[in-house]
Backbone as JSON, one array per atom type, in Angstrom:
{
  "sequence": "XXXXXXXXXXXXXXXXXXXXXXXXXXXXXXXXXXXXXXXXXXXXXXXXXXXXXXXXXXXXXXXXXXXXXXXXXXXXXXXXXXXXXXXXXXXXXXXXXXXXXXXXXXXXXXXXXXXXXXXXXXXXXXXXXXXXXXXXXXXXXXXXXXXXXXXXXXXXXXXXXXXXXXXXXXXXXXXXXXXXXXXXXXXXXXXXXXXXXXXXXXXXXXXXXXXXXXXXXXXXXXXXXXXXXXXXXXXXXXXXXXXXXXXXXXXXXXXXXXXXXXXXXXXXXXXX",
  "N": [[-6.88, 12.93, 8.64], [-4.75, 12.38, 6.87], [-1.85, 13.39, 4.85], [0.46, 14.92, 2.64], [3.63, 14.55, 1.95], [6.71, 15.69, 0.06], [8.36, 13.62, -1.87], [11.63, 13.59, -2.73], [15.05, 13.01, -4.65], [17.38, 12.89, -2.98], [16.05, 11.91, -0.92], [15.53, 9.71, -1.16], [17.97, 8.12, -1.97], [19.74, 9.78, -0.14], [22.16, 11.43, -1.01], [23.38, 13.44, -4.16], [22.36, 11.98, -7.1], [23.96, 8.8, -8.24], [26.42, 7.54, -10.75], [25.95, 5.79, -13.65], [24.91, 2.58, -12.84], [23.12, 3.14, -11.04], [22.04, 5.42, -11.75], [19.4, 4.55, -12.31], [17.71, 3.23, -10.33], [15.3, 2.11, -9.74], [14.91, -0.02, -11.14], [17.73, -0.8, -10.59], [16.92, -2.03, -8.19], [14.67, -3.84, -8.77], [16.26, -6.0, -10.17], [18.09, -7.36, -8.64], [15.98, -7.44, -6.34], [14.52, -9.99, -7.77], [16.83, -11.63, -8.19], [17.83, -12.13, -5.58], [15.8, -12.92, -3.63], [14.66, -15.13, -5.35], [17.1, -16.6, -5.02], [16.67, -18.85, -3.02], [15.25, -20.82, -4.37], [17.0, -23.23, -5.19], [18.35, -24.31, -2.86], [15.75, -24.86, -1.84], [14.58, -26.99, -3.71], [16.23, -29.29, -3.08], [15.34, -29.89, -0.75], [16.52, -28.31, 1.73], [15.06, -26.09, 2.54], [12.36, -23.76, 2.86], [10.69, -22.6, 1.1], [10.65, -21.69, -1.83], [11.25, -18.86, -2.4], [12.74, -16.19, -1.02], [10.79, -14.2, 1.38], [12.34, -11.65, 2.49], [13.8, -10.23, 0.7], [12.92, -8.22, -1.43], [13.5, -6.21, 0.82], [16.26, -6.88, 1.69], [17.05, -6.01, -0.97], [16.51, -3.7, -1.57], [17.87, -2.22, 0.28], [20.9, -2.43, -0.18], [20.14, -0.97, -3.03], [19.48, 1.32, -2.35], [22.02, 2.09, -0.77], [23.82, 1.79, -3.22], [23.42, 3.95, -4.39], [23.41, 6.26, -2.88], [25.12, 5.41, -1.01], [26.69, 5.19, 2.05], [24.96, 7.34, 3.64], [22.93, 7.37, 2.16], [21.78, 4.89, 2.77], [21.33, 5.47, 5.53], [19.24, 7.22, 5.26], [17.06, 5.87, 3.96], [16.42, 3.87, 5.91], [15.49, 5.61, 7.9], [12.9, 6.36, 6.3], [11.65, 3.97, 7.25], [11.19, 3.81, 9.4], [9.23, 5.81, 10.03], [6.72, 5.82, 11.83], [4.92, 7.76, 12.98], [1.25, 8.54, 12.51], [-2.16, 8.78, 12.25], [-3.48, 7.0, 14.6], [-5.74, 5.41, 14.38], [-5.23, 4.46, 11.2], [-3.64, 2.18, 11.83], [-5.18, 0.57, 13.32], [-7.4, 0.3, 11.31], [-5.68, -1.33, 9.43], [-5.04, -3.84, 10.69], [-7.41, -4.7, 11.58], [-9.35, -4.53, 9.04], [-8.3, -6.37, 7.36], [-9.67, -8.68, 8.77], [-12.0, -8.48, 9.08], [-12.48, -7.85, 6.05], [-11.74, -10.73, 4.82], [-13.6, -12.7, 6.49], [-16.23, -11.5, 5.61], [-15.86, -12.25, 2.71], [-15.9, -14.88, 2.86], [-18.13, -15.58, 3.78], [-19.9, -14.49, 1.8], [-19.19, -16.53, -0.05], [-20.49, -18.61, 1.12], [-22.75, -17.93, 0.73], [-22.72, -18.39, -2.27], [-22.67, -20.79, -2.53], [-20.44, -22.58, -1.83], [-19.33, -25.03, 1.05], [-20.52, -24.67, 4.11], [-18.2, -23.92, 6.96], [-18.38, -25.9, 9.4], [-18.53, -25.94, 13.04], [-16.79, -26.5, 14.86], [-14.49, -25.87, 13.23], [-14.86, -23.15, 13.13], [-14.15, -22.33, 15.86], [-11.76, -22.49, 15.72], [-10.87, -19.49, 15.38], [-9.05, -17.62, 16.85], [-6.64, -18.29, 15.84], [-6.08, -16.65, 14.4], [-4.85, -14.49, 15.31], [-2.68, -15.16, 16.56], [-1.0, -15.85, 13.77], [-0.95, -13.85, 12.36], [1.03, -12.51, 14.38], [2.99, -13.9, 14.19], [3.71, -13.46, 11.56], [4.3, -11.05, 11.86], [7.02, -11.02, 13.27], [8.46, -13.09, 12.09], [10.78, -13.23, 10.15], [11.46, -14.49, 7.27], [8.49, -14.48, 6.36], [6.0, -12.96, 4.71], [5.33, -10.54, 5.66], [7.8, -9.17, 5.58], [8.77, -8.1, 3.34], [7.42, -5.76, 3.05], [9.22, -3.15, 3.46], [10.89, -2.89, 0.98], [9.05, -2.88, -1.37], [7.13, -1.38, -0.98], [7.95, 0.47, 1.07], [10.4, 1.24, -0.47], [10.33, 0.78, -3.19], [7.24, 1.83, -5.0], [7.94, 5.0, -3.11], [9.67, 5.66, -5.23], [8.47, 5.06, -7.78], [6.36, 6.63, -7.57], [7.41, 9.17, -7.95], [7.82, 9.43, -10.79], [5.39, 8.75, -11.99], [1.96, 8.72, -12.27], [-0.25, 7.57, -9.28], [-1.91, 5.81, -9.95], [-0.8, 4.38, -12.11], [1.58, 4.04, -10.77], [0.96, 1.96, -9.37], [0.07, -0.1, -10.83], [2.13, -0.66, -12.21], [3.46, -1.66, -10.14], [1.89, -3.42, -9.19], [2.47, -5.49, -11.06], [4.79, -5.93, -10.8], [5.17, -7.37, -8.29], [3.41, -9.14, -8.83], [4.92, -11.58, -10.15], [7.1, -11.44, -8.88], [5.94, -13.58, -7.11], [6.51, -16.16, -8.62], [7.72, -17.81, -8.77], [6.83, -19.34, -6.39], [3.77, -20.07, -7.63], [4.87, -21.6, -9.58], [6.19, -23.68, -7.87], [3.61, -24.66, -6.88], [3.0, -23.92, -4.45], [1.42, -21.7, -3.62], [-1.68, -20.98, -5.58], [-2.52, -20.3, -9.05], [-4.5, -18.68, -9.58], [-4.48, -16.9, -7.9], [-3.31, -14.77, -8.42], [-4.42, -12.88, -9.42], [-5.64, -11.83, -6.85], [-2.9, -10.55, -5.73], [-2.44, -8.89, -7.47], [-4.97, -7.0, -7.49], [-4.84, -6.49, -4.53], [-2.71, -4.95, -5.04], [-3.07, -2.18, -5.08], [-4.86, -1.46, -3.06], [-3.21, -1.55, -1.01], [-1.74, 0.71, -2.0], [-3.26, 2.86, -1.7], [-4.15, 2.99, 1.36], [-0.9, 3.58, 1.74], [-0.91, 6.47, 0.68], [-2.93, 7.61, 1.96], [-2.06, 7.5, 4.43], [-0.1, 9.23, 5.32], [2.24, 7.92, 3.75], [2.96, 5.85, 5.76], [5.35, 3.02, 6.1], [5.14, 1.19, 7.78], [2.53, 0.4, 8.77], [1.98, -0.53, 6.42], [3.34, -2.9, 6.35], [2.19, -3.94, 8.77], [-0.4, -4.45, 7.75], [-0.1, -5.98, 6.04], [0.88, -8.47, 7.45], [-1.55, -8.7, 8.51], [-3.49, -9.22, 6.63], [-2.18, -11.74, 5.8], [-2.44, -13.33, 7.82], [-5.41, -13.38, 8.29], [-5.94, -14.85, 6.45], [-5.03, -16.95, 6.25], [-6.45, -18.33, 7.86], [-9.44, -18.28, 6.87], [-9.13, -19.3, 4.23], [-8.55, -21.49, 4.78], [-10.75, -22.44, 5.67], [-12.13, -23.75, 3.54], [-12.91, -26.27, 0.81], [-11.4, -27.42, -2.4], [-12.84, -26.61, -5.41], [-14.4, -24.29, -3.98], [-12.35, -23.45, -2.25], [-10.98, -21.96, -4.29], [-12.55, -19.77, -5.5], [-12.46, -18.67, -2.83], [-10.33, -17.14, -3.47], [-10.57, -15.58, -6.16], [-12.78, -13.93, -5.56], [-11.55, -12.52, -3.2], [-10.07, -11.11, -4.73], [-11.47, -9.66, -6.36], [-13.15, -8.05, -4.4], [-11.1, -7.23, -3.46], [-11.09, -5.22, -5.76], [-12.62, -3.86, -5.87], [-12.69, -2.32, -3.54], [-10.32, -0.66, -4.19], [-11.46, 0.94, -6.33], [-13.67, 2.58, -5.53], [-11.75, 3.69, -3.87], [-10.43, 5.24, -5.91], [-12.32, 6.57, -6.98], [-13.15, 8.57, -5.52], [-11.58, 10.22, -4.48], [-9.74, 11.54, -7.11], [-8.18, 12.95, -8.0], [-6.2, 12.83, -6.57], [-5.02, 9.99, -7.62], [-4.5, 10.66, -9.51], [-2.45, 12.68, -9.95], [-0.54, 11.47, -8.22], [0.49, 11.53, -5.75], [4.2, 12.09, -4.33], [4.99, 10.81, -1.32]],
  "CA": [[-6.1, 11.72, 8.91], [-3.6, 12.33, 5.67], [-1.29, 14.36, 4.73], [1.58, 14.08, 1.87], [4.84, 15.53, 1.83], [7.36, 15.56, -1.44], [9.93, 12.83, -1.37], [13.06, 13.76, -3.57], [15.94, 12.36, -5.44], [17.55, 13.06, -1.89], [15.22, 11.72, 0.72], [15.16, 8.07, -1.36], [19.28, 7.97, -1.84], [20.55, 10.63, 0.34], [23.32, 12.6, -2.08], [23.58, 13.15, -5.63], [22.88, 10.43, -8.16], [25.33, 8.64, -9.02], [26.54, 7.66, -12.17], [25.99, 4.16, -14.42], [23.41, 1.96, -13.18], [22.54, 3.98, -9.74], [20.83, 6.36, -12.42], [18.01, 3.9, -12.64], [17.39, 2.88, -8.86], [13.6, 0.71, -9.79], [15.72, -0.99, -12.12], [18.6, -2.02, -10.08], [16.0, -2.65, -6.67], [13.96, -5.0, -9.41], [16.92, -7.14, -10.59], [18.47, -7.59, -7.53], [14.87, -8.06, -5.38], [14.47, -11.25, -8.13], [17.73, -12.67, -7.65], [18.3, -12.04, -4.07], [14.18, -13.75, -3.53], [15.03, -16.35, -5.86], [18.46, -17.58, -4.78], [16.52, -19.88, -2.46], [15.04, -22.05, -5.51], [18.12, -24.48, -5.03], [18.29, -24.75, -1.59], [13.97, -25.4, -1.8], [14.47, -28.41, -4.53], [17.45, -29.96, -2.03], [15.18, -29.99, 0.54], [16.73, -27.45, 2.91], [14.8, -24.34, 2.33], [10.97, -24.14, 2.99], [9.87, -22.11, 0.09], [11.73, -21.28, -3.08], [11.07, -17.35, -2.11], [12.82, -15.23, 0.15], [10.23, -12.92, 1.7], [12.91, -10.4, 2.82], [14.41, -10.21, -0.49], [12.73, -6.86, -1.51], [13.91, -5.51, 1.86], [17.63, -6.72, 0.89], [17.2, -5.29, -2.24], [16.13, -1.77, -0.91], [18.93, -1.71, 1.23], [21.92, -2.81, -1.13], [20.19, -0.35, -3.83], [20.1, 2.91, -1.34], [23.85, 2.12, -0.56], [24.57, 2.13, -4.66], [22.91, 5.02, -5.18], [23.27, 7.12, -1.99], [26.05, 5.06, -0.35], [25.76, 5.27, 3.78], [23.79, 8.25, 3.83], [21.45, 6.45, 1.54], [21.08, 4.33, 3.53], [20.11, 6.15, 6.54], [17.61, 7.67, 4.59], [16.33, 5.12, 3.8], [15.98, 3.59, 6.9], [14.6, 7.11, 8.25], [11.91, 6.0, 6.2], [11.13, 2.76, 7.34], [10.61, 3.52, 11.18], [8.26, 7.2, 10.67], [5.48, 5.59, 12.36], [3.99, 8.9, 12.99], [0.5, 8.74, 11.41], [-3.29, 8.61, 13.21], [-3.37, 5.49, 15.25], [-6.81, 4.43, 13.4], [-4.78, 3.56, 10.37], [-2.67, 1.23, 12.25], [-6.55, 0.34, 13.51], [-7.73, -0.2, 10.72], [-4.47, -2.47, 9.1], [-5.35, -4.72, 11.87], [-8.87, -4.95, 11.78], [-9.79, -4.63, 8.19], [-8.24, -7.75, 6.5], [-10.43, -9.97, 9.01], [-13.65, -8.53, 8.5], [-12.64, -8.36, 4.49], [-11.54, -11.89, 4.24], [-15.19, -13.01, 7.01], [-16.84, -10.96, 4.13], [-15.32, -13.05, 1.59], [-16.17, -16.03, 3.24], [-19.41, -15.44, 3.69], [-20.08, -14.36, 0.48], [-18.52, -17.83, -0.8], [-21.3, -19.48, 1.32], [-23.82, -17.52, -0.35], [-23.01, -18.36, -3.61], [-22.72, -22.49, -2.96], [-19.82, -23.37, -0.71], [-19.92, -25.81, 1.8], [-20.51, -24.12, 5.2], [-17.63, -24.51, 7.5], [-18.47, -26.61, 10.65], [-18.42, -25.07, 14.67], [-14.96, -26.81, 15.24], [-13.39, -25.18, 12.09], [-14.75, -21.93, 13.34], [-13.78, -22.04, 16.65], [-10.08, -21.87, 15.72], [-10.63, -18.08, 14.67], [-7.97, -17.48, 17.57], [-5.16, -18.4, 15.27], [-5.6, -15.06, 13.54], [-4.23, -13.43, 16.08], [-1.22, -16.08, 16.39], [-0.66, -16.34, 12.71], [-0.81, -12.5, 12.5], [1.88, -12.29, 14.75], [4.07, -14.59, 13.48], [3.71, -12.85, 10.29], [5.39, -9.96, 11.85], [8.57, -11.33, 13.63], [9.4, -13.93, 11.28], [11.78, -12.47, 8.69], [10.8, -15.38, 6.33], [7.53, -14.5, 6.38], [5.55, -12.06, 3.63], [5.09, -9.12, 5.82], [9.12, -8.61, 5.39], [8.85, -7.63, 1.43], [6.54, -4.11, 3.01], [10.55, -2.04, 3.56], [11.21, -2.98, -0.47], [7.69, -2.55, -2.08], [5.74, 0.0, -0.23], [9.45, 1.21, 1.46], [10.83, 1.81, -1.4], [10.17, 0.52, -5.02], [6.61, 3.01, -4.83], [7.9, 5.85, -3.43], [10.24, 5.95, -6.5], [7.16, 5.33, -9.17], [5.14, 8.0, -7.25], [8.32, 10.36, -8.46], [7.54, 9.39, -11.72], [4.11, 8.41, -12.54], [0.79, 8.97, -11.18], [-0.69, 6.56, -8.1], [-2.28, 4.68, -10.55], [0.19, 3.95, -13.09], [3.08, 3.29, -10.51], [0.32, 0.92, -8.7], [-0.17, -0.77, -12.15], [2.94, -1.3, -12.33], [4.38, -2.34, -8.9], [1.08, -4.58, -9.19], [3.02, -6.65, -12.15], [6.25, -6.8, -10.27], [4.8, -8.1, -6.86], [2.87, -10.8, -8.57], [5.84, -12.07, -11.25], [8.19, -12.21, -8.22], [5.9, -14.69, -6.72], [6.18, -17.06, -9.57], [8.42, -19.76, -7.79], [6.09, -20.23, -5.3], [3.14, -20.35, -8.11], [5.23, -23.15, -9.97], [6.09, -25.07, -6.95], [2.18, -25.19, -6.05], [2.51, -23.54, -3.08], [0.03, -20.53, -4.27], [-2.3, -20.88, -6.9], [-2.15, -19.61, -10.12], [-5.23, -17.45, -9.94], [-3.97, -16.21, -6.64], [-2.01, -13.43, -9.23], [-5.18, -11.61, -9.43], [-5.68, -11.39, -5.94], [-2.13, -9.95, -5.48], [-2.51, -7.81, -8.34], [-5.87, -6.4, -7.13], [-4.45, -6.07, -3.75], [-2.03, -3.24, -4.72], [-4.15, -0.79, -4.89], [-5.49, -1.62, -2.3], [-1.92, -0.92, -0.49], [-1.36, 2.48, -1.8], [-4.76, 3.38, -1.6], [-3.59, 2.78, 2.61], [-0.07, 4.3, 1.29], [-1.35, 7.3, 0.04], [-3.58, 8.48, 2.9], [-1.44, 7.45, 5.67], [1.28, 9.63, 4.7], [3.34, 6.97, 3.68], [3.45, 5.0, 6.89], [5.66, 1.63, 6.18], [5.02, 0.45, 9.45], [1.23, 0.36, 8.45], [1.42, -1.48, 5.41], [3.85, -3.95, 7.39], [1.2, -4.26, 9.92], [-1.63, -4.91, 7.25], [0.24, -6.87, 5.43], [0.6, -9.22, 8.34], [-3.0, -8.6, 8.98], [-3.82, -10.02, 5.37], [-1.52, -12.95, 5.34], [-3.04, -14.39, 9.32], [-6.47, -13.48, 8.48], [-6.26, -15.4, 5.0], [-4.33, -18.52, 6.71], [-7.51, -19.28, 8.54], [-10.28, -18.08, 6.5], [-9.12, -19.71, 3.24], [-8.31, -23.44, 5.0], [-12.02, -23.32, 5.78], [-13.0, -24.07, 2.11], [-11.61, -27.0, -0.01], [-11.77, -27.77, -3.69], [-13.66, -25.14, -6.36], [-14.69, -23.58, -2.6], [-11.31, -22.44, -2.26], [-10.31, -21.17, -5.23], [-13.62, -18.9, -5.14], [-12.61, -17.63, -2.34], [-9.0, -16.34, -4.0], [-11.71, -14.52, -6.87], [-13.94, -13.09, -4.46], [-10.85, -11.73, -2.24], [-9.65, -10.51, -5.88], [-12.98, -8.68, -6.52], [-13.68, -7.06, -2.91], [-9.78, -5.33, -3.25], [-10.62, -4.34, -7.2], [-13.68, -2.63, -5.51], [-11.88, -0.83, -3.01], [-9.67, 0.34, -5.01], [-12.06, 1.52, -7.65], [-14.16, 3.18, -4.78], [-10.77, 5.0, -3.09], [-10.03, 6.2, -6.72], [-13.49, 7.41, -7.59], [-13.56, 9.38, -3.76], [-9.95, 11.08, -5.11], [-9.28, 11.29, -8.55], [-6.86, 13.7, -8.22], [-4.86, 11.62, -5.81], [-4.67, 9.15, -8.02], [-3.77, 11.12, -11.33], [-1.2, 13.49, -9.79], [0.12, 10.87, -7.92], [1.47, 12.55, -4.77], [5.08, 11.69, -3.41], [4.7, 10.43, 0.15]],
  "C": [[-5.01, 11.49, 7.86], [-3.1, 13.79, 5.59], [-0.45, 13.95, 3.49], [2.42, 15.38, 2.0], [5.64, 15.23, 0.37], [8.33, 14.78, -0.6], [10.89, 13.24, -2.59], [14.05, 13.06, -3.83], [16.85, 11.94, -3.81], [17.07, 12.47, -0.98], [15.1, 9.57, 0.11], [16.87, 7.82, -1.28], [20.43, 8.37, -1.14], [21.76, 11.37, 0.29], [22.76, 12.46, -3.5], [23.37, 11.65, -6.58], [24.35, 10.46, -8.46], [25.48, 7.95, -10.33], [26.07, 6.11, -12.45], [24.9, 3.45, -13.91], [22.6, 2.44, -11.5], [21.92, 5.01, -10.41], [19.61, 5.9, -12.34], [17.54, 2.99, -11.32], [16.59, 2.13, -8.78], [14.5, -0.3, -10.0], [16.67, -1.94, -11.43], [17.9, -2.5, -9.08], [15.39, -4.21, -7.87], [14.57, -5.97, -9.62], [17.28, -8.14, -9.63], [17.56, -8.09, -6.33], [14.48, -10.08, -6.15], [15.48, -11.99, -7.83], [17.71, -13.2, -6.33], [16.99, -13.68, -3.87], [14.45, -14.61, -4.08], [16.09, -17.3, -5.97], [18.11, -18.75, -3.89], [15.52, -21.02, -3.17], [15.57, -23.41, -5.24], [17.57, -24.94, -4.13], [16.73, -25.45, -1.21], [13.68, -26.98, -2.56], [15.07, -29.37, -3.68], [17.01, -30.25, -0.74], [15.28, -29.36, 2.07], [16.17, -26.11, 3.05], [12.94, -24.56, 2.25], [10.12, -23.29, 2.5], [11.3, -21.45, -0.89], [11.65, -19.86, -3.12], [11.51, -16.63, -0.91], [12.42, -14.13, 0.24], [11.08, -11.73, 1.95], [13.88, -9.95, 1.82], [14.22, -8.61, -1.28], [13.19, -6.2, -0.56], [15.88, -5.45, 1.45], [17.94, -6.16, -0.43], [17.13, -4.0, -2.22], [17.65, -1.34, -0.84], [20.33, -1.46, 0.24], [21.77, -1.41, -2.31], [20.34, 1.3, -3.41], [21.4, 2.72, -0.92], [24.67, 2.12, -2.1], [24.39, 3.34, -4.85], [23.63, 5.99, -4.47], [24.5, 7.06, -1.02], [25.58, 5.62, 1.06], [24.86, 6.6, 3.85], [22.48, 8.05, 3.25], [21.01, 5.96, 2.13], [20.51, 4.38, 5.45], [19.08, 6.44, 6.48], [16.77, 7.08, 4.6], [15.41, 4.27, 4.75], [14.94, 4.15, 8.15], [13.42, 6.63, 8.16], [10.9, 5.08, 6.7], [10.43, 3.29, 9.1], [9.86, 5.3, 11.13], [7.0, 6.84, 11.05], [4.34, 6.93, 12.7], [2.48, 9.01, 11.93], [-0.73, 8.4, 12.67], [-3.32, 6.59, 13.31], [-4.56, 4.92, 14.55], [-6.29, 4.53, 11.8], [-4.12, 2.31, 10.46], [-3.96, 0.13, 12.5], [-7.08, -0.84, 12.61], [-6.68, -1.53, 9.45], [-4.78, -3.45, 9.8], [-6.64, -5.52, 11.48], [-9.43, -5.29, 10.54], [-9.83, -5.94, 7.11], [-9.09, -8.88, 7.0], [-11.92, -10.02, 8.85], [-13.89, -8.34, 6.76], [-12.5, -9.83, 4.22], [-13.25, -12.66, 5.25], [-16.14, -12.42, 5.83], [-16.85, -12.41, 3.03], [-16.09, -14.81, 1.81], [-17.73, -16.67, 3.32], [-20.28, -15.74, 2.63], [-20.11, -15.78, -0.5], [-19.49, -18.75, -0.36], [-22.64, -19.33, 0.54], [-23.55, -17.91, -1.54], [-22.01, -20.16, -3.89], [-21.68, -23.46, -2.19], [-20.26, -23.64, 0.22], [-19.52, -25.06, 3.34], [-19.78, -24.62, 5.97], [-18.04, -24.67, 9.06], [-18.21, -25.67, 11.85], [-17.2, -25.56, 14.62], [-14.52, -26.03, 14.43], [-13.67, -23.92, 12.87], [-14.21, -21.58, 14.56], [-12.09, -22.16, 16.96], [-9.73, -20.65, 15.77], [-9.51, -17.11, 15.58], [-6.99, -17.03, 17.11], [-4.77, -17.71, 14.26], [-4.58, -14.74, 14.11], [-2.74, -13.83, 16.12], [-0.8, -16.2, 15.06], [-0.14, -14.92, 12.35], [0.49, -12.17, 12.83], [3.26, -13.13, 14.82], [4.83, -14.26, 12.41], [4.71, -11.28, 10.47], [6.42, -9.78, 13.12], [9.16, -12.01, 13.14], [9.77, -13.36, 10.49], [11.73, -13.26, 7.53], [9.51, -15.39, 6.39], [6.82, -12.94, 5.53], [5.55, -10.46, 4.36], [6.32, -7.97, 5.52], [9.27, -7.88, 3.78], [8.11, -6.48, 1.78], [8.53, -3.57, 2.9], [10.92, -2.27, 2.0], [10.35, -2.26, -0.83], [7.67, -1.39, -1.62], [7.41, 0.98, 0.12], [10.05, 1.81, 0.72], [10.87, 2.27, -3.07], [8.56, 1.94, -5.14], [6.89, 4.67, -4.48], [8.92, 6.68, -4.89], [9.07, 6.23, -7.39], [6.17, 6.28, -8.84], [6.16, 9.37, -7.64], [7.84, 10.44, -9.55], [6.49, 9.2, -12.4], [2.99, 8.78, -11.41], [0.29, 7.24, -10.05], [-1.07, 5.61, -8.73], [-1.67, 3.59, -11.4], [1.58, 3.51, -12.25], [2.2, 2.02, -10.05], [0.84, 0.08, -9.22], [1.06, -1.59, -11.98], [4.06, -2.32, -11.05], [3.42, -3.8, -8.77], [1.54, -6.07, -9.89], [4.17, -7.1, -11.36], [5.94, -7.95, -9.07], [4.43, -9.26, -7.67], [3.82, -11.9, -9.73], [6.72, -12.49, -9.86], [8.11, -13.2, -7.22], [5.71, -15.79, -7.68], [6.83, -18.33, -9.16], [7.48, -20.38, -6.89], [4.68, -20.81, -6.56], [3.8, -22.21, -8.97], [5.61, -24.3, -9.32], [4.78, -25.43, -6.34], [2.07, -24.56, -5.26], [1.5, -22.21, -3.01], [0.06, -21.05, -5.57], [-2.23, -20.03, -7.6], [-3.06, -18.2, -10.27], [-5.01, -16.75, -8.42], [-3.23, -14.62, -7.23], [-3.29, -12.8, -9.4], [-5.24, -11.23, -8.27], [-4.74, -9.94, -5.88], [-2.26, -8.52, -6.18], [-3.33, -6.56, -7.96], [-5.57, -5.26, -5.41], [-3.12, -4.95, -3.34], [-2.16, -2.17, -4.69], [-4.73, -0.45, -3.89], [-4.05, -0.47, -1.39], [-1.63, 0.46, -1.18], [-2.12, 3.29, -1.62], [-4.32, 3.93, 0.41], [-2.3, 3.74, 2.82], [-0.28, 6.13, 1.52], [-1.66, 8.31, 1.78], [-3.03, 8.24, 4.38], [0.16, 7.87, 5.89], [2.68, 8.91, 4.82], [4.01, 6.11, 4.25], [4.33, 3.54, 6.26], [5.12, 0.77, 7.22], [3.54, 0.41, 8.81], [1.45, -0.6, 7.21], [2.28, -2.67, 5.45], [2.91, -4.44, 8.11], [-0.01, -5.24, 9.14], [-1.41, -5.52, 6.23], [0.34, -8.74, 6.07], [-1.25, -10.02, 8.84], [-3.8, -9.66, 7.7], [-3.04, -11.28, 5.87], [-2.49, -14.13, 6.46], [-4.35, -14.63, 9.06], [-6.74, -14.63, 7.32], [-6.31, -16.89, 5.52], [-5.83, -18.92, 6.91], [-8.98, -19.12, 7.92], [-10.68, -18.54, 5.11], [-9.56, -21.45, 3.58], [-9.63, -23.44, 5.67], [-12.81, -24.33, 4.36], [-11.87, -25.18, 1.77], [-12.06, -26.54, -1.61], [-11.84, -26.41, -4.4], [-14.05, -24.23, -5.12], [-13.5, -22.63, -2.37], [-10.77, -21.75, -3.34], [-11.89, -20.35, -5.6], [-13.29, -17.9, -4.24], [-11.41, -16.42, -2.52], [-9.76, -15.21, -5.07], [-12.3, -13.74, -6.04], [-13.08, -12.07, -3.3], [-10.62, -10.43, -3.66], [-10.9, -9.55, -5.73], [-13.18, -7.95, -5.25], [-12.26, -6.13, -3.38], [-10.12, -4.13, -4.64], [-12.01, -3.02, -6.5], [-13.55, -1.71, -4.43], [-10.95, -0.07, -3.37], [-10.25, 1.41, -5.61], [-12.72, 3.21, -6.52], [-13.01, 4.66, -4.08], [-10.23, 5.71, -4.82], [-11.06, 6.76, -7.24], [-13.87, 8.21, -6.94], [-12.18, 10.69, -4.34], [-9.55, 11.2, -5.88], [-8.02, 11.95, -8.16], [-5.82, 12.7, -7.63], [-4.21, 11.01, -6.06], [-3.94, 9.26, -9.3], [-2.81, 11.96, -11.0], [-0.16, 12.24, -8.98], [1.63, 11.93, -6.82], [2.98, 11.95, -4.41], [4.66, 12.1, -2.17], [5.86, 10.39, 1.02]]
}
């Protein structure tokens, strides 16, 4: 069900580097994914903007930085990338499926260890997965849009350069720094940054063995965000912020698990 191929200087920019700050391609995607994402700050204080974060901000940042580098053929390439859906349909499967029986897990778990059991009405919403899900992937203001940056692009760069683990590591710090507007306006909690953190591993772990599908970690990115909506707003109080730890802890242990099944995988760090 995996495979990996080599991605090249070529297959992320499509010509020759170019000179001055298109040498360093993370670099300019990183500056440019914060600004871009954070130009709607203003507009969020003013009232007209309904989160100080634009989800498709890593995606505009991709794009903009494969046209510095690569100029239009870059950005074919790039785009190439985004739509190779080609990969065994039980990854797409499991993208789908997996975030609702990890976050029911989670939930569970959270009753076992003292939260307050949520009611037959609450549960009989569990519907508005499916609707929240798919909201998650046609709204363009909505988190699943930041997979064509991240996973699209910023990774397979650090898998040029570092091993699986060490670009993780590090794409793990950027993802959860460039939600810091939303952490200081409240709208995610603070210990919500382990989750994220935990949960990148998770994603290349998915990455990795699904030779590099975007479209998959689009899908199960979606899959996370719908299943969370409704499985978090069962809990209140210390209840919910348990169950942001406990999501944290289930991804650090699939991670740990998909890098103790593959070492190599994880220390050569394949381009995908």
């Amino acid at each position: 069900m995996s495979s990996t191929a080599t991605v090249t200087a070529e297959d992320l920019s499509g010509g020759p580097r170019a000179a001055g700050i298109a040498r360093h391609p993370l670099l300019c995607f990183s500056i440019l994914t914060l600004v871009l994402s954070w130009l709607t700050v203003i507009p969020y204080l003013l009232g007209v903007f309904p989160a100080p974060l634009l989800p498709c901000g890593p995606f505009l940042a991709a794009i903009i930085t494969a046209g510095v580098v690569g100029g239009r053929k870059g950005v074919r390439s790039y785009f190439r990338r985004l739509i190779q859906w080609r990969t065994s349909v039980g990854w797409y499967a499991l993208a789908l499926l997996a975030p609702v029986v990890g976050w029911a897990l989670v939930a569970y778990v959270n009753v076992l260890l003292g939260a307050a059991p949520p009611d037959s009405a609450q549960l009989a919403g569990w519907s508005s997965i499916a609707t929240a899900t798919l909201l998650f992937l046609v709204n363009p203001l909505t988190g699943a849009y930041e997979e064509p940056g991240w996973r699209g692009y910023a990774l397979p760069l650090l898998l040029r350069r570092h091993s699986a683990l060490v670009g993780s590591t590090v794409l793990g710090v950027m993802w959860t720094l460039w939600h810091l507007p939303m952490f200081v306006a409240g709208l995610l909690p603070w210990w919500n940054a382990a989750f994220l953190f935990a949960l990148t591993f998770v994603f290349t772990s998915i990455y990795l063995r699904s030779s590099g599908s975007v479209p998959v970690a689009f899908l199960l990115h979606a899959a996370v965000n719908g299943a969370g909506a409704f499985f978090i707003l069962l809990f209140t109080g210390d209840d919910r912020v348990r169950m942001y730890w406990l999501a944290a802890v289930l991804c650090a242990v699939i991670a740990l698990v998909a890098i103790v099944v593959s070492p190599d995988r994880w220390r050569r760090g394949p381009a995908v």
